[in-house]
N, C-alpha and C positions, 0 to 999 in steps of 0.2 A: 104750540100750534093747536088749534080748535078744531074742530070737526064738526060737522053738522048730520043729518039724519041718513040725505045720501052717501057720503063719506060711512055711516056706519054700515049701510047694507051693504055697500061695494065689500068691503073688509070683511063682513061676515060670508057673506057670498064667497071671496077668497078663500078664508078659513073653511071651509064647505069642503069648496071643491078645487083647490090652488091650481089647478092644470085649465081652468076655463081661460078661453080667448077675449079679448076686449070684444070683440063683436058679439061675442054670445052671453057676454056680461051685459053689453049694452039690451040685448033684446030683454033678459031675464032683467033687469032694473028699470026698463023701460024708458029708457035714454038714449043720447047719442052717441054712436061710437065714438068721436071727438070729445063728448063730455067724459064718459069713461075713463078716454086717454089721458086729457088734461087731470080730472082726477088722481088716478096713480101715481102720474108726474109729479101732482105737490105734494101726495102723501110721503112720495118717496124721499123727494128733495127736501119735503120738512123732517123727516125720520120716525115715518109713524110707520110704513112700512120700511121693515128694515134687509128683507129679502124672500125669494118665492121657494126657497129652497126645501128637502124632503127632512119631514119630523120623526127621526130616528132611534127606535127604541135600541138601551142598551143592553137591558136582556134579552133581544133576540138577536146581538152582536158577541153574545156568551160572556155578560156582564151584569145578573140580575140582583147581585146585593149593592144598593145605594147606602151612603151613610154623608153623614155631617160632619166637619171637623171645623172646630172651633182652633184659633189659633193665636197667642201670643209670641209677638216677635219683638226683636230685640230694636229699643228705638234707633232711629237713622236708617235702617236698610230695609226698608220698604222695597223700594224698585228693586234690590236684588232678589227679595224674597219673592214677588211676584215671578220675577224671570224664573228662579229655578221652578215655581209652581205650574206656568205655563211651559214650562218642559215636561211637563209628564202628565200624559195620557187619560189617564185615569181620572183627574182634576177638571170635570168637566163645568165648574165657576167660579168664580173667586170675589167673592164683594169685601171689601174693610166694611168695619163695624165701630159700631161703641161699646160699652158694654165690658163685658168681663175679657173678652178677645178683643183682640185688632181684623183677625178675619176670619170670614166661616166659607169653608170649602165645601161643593159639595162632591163627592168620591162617587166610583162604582167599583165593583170587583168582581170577579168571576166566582168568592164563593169568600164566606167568612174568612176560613183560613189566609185566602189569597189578600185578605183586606189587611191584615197584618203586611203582609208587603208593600203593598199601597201606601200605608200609613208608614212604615220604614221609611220607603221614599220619600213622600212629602216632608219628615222630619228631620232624613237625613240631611241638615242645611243648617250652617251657625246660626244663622238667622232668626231661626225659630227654635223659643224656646220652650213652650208646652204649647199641648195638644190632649184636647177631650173630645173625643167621637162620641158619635151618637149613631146605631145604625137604625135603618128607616123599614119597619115594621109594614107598613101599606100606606097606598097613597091614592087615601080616597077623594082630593079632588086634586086632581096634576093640575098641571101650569094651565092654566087658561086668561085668556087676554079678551074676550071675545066680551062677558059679562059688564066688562070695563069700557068696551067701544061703545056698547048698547047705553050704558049711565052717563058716558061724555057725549053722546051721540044726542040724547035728552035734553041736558044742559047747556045744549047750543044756546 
């Protein structure tokens, strides 16, 4: 699904300020409430947005070491490995890869030490059978989406 230039302000506007009302998007874009709404509606039902929900730091949940886990697993159990990986907490994504692993996890912990137990966990599963971590030093450009609306938003 494409987007075009309003589609991208709407979105950024969002990202801004996620608690604003259609109405008061519509004034700030200079649109109809109705065009607003319809907006949302396909971004939503095409899955460009995927929810309005609060962006959650996990160090100020008393979880400020992230790390990486790169992950070989044993062919055919995939879905179980997945399963037991979305059973624990701490596993806050899970992508398959190519490459030298099959997946890269990404962890948090509440403190080095504690990442040793993390990583117990994650490991403790037949399924998987090596794991090289990488823990994450700083992160100086977190996840942003916004840079990507504004280059497709262009390319209409």
């Amino acid at each position: 699904m494409g987007i075009d230039a309003l589609d991208g302000r709407l979105i950024t506007l969002l990202d801004l300020e996620p608690r604003i009302g259609v109405l008061e998007a519509s004034r700030r874009l200079g649109v109809a409430r109705g065009t607003v709404q319809a907006r949302l509606d396909r971004l939503r039902a095409g899955g460009v947005i995927r929810g309005f929900g609060p962006q959650v730091d996990p160090a100020a949940l008393g979880y400020p070491v992230t790390a990486f886990a790169t992950l070989e697993i044993k062919q055919g159990l995939g879905p179980q490995v997945r399963a037991h990986l979305a059973g624990v907490p701490e596993v806050l994504e899970l992508h398959t890869t190519t490459g030298q692993g099959d997946m890269l996890c990404r962890l948090v912990a509440r403190s080095n030490a504690d990442l040793q137990r993390v990583i117990d966990k994650v490991v403790g599963f037949e399924g998987i059978v090596r794991a090289a971590t990488a823990i994450v030093m700083e992160n100086p450009v977190p996840l942003r989406i916004i840079p990507l609306v504004e280059q497709a938003a262009r390319e209409q």
